[in-house]
C-alpha positions as CSV (number, residue, x, y, z in Angstrom):
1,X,91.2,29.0,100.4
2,X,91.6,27.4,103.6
3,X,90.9,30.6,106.0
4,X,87.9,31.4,106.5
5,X,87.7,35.3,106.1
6,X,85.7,35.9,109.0
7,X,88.3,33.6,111.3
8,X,90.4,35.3,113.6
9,X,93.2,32.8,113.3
10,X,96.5,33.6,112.3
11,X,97.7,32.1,108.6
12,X,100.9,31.7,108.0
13,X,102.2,33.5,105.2
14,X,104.3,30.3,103.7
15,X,101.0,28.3,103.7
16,X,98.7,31.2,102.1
17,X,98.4,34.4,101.0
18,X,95.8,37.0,101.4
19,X,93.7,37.9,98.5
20,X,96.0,40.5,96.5
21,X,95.2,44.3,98.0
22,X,93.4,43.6,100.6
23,X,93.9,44.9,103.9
24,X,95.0,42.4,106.7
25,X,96.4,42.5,109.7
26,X,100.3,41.0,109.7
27,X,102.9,40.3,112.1
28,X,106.2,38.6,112.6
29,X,106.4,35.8,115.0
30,X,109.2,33.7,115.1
31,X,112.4,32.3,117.5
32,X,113.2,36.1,118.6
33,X,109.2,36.5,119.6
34,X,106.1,38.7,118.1
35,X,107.0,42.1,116.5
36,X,106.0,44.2,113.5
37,X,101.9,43.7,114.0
38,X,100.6,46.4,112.0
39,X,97.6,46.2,108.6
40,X,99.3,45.9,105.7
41,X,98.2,45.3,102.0
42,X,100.2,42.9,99.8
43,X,100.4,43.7,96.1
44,X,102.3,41.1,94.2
45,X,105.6,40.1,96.6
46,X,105.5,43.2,98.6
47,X,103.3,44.6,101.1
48,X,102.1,48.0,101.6
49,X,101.0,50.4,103.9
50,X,96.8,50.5,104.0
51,X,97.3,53.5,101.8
52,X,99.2,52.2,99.4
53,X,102.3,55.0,99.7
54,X,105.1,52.9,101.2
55,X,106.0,49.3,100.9
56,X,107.8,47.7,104.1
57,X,111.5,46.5,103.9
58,X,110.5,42.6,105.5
59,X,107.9,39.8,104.7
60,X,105.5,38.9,107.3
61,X,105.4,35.4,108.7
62,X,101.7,35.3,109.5
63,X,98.4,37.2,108.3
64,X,94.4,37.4,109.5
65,X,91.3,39.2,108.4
66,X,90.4,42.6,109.8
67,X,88.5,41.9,112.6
């Protein structure tokens, strides 16, 4: 894994993925600017709400560790 967990440095999702399950934080930057920060969860190609109840309806472009 190239990210250290304890880093606060945003990974881009197309270069790694966090471990399955566990709770990052995610966000969307791109050409139209930073939106959708939020934690999220990913289990297998969709990610999830920390409690596991709702998946969301986009991909993220970037993910850290919980600070």
């Amino acid at each position: 894994m190239s990210t250290n967990i304890n880093d606060n440095i945003w990974t881009p999702c197309t270069e790694e993925l966090p471990p399955r399950g566990l709770e990052v934080e995610t966000k969307i930057d791109d050409l139209r600017g930073i939106r959708n920060t939020q934690t999220l969860k990913r289990l297998g190609n969709l990610w999830f709400t920390p409690d596991g109840n709702m998946y969301v309806y986009y991909t993220p472009t970037h993910w850290r560790a919980l600070s």
